[in-house]
N, C-alpha and C positions, 0 to 999 in steps of 0.2 A: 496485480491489476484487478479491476473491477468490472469487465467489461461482459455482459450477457455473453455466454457462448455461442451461441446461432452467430449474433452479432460480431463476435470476435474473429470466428472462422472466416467471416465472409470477407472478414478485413487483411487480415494472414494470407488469406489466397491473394488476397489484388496486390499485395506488398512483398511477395515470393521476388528475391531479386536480388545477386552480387552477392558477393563475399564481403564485400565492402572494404572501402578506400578512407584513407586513414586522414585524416585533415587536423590541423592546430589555426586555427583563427585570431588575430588579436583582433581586439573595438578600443575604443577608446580609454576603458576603463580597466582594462589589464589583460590578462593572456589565461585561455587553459592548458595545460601542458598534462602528455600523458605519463604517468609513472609508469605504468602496465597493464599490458593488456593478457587475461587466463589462458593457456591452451586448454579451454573445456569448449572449444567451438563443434557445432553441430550444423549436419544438412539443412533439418528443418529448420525455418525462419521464425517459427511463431511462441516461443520461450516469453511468457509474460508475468512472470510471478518475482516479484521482489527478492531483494537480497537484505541480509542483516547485519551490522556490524557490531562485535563486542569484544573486550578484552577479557580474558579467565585467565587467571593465573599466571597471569606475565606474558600473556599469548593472545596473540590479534588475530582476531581471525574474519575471513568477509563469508559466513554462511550462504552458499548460493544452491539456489533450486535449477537445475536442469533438466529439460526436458527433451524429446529424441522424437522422431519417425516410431511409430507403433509398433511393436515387439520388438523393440533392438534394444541392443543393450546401454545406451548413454544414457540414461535418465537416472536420477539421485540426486543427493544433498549433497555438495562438495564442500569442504573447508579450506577456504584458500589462505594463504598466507597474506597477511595485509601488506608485508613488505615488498615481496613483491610478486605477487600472485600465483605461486606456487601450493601445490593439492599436498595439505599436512594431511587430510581422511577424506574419506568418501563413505556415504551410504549409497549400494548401489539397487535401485528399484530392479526390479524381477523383468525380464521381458515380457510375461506376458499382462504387466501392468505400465509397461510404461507407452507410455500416449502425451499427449500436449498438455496436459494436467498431471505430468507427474507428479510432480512435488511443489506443493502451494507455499505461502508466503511462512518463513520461519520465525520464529519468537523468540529472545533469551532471558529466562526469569527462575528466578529460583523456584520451581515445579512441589518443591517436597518439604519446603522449611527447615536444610539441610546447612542454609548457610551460603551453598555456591548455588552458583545459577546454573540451568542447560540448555541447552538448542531444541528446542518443540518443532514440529512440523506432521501436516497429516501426508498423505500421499493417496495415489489411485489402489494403494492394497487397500484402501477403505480403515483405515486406522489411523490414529494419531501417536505418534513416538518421544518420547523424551532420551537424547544423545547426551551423554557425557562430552560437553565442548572439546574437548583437548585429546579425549583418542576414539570420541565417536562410538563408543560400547552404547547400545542398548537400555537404557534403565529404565523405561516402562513403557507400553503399550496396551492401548485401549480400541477396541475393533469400534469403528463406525457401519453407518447404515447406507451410506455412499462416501466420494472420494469428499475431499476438503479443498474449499476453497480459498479460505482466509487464515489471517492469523490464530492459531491458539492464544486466547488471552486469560493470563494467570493472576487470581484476585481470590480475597476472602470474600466469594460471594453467599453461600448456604449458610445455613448454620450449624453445621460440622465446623468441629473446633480445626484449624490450619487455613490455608488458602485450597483454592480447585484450580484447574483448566478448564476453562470454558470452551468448547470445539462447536462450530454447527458444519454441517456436511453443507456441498452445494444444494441438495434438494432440501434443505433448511430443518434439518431434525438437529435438536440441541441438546447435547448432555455436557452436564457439568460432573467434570473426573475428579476423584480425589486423588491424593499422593503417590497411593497403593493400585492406579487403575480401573478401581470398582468405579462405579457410576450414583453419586450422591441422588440425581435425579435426571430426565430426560424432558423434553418434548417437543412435539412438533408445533413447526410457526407456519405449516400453511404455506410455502411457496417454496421458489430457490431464493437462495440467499448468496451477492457478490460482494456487496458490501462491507468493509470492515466494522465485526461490532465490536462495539466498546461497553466496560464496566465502570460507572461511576454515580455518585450520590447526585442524580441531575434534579432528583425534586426537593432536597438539602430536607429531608428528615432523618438523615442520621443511619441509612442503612442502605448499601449501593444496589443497584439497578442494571441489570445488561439490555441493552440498547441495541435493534436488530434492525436491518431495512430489508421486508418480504418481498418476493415480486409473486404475488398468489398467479393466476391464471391468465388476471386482467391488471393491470393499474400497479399499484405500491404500496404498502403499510411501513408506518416505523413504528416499532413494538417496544414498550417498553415491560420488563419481567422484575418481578421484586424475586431475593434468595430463595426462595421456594418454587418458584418457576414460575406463580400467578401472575399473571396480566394485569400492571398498573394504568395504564391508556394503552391505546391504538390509534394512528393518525394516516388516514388516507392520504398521499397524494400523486402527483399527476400521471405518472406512470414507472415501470419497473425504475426500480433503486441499484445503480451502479456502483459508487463509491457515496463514502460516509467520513467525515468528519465529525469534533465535539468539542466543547470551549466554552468562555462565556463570551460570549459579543453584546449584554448590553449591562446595565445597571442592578440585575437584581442578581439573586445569587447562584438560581436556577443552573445547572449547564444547557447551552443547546445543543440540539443536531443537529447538524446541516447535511443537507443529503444531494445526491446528482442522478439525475434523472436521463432515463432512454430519451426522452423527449424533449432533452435539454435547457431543463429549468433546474434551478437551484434554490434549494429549499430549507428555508431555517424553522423548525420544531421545537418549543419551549419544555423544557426540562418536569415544569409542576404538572402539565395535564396533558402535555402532546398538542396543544393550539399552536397553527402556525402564525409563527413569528412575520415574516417574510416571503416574497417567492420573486425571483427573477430569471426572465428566461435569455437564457443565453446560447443559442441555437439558432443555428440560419437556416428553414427550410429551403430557403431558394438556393443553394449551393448543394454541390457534389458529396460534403461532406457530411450533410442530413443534422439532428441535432444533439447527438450524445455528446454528454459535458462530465466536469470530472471536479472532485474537491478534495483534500485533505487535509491539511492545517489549518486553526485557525490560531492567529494570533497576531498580536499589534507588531510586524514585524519594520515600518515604518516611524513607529515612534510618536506618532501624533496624539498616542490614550486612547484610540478604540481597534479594538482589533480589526483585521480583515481578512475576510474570505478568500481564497487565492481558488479561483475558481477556471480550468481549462474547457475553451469547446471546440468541436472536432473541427471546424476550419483550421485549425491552430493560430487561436490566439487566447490573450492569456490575459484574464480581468482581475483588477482587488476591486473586491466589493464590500463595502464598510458594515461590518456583522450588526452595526445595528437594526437597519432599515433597507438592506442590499441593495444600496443605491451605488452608482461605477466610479468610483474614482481614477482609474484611467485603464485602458487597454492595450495591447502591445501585440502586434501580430508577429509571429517568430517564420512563419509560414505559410503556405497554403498548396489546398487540393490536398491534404490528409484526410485519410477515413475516421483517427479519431486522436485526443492527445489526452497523455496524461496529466497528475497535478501537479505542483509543483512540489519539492521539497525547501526547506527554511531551515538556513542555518549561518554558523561567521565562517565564509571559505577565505575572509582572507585576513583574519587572525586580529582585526581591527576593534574587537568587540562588539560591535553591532551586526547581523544575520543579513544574509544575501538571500534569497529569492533563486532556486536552480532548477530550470524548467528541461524540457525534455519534451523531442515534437515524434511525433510519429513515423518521420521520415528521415529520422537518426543523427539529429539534432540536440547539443547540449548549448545551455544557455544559460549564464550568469545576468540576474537580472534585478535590478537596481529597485527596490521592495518600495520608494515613494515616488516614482514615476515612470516605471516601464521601461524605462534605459535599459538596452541590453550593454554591458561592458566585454563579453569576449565569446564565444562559441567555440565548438569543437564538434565535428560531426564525422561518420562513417554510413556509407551507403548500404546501412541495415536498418530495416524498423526498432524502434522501440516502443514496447506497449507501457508501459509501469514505471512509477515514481525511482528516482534516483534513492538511495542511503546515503547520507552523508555522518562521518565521522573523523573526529583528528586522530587518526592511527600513528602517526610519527613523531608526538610531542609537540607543534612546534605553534600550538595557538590556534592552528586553521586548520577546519575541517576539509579532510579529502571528500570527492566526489566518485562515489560507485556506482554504475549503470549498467545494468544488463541490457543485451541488445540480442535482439532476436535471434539467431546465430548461438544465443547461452555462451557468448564471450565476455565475462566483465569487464568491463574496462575504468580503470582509478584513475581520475585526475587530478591535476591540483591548479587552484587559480591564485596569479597573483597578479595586483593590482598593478 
């Protein structure tokens, strides 16, 4: 999740509630059915850091962050079993670091140009870790300057011959790791950082760029760094940067950003010079639910030829906004009276070849939703929040990607939809 901490806390206290109650809903459009739910469940309510799903060596595994009540001992990296939700390893965080940020969102990429991939994750011991997937050993660690927020994202960005890890801490210092741990180069961007950054060739001259959204003191920057750490633009906008997105949404070859704002606008940034593209605000001051908004995918998941924004705001409801000129091609309220919602995730849950639209409300809501007009087709929900996007992946062969959701509690829960 992407959500200011101040802001997060405040949300986590007013949503403290139940153990929660298990529900299967059908709609119109089909049914979600639960495969499993982890026993990694916790007192605390406020577990908002993504899970990963990937297969290594014949082994599925759903990487989940857990977090616990402050000095106790539940917080770590678990490795569940995709089958059916059973703990293959655990990294178990220290008491006296674990807190509601123990352990941020995990990555799996091949870290070291070995050939297999590993499980990256930073945590509140102020370090970023690379786990051998399959028994969880250790294989390299790099101490940070505070805990990590986001994913490690692993790319030939420097000009050291191999790939790095790119890690920025929450208070937004950035160093890019090489293989061995060492630190190719650092720096600081000047604020926190919740945002997911990403690495990619957004101004297409042929050499990639990591792409950051600051929240300095006041307002927002989206920063983009060529491989030496220099500042290629910088692009103000309206205020702190929550979640991040990147894609093309129009005709040139540029990538954009799109970014989601404290202030609940959504903002698309052009890849060549950082000019913004777009801004739409999608925030209702006049409601309870104020106006943090949220984004992550972009992509033509409709099929019409231009992609779309899938963009959440904290009433719970859920807009595509056409990445050209962020104008609303429709909206779909899943809820309401939530403090804030996440984005969706995009994928095929139901093995048909084309990608479903699986949103997630803050009041522990799942929702299969129908990606060219808002149709929701089935729900599933439990009376726990959820702050953070679902992973979806087809762990069992069968065409159609399962649905993974962490739910505040830190109990995954895998579904499956069929139509």
């Amino acid at each position: 999740m992407r959500t200011v901490t101040a802001l997060a806390l405040l949300v986590i206290v007013a949503a403290l509630a139940g153990a929660g109650a298990f529900a299967v809903v059908q709609g119109d459009g089909g049914s979600l059915d639960e495969r499993w739910v982890s026993d990694t469940g916790r007192d605390m309510k406020g577990n908002h850091h993504a899970p990963a799903v990937a297969t290594v060596d014949g082994h599925t595994f759903v990487f989940t962050p857990v977090s616990d009540r402050g000095n106790g001992d539940g917080c770590g990296l678990y490795a569940l079993n995709a089958s059916d939700g059973s703990v293959a390893w655990e990294y178990q965080v220290p008491p006296a670091n674990c807190t509601l940020h123990a352990v941020a969102d995990p990555t799996v990429a091949d870290y070291d140009g070995d050939g297999d991939r590993e499980v990256l994750a930073t945590s509140t011991e102020e370090d970023v870790k690379a786990f051998d997937p399959v028994t969880g050993e250790t294989e390299m660690r790099h101490e940070l300057r505070a805990y990590g927020y986001t994913q490690p994202v692993v790319a030939d960005l420097s000009d050291d011959p191999g790939t790095e890890t790119a890690v920025v801490d929450v208070k937004g210092y950035l160093r890019v790791v090489r293989a061995d741990g060492t630190a190719a180069w650092t720096r600081d961007l000047g604020g926190m950082v919740w945002g997911q950054p990403t690495v990619d060739d957004v101004d297409t001259d042929g050499d990639p760029e990591l792409v950051a959204g600051v929240a300095p003191s006041s307002g927002g920057r989206v920063v983009a760094l060529d491989g030496n750490g220099s500042v290629e633009w910088s692009t103000n906008v309206s205020s702190s940067i929550l979640w991040m997105g990147s894609g093309q949404t129009d005709d040139d070859a540029a990538v954009e950003t799109v970014v989601a704002t404290s202030s609940g606008h959504v903002v698309a940034v052009d890849g060549r010079d950082g000019s913004v593209e777009w801004r739409r605000d999608v925030g209702d001051p006049d409601t309870d639910a104020g106006d943090l908004s949220a984004v992550d995918r972009i992509v033509d998941a409709d099929g019409d030829g231009t992609a779309e924004v899938y963009a959440a705001s904290a009433d719970g409801t859920l807009h595509a906004l056409d990445g050209t000129d962020g104008s609303v091609e429709w909206s779909t309220s899943l809820t309401s009276g939530t403090k804030m919602m996440p984005p969706p995730a995009v994928g095929d849950v139901d093995g048909d070849g084309d990608p479903e639209l699986v949103a997630v409300t803050n009041d522990g809501t799942v929702a299969v939703v129908a990606p060219d007009s808002g149709e929701v087709q089935a729900t599933y929900s439990r009376s726990v929040p959820i702050y953070t996007h679902p992973a979806l992946a087809d762990v069992d062969g069968d065409g159609a990607a399962e649905i993974h959701v962490i739910y505040g509690d830190a109990r995954l829960v895998s579904l499956s939809f069929s139509a």
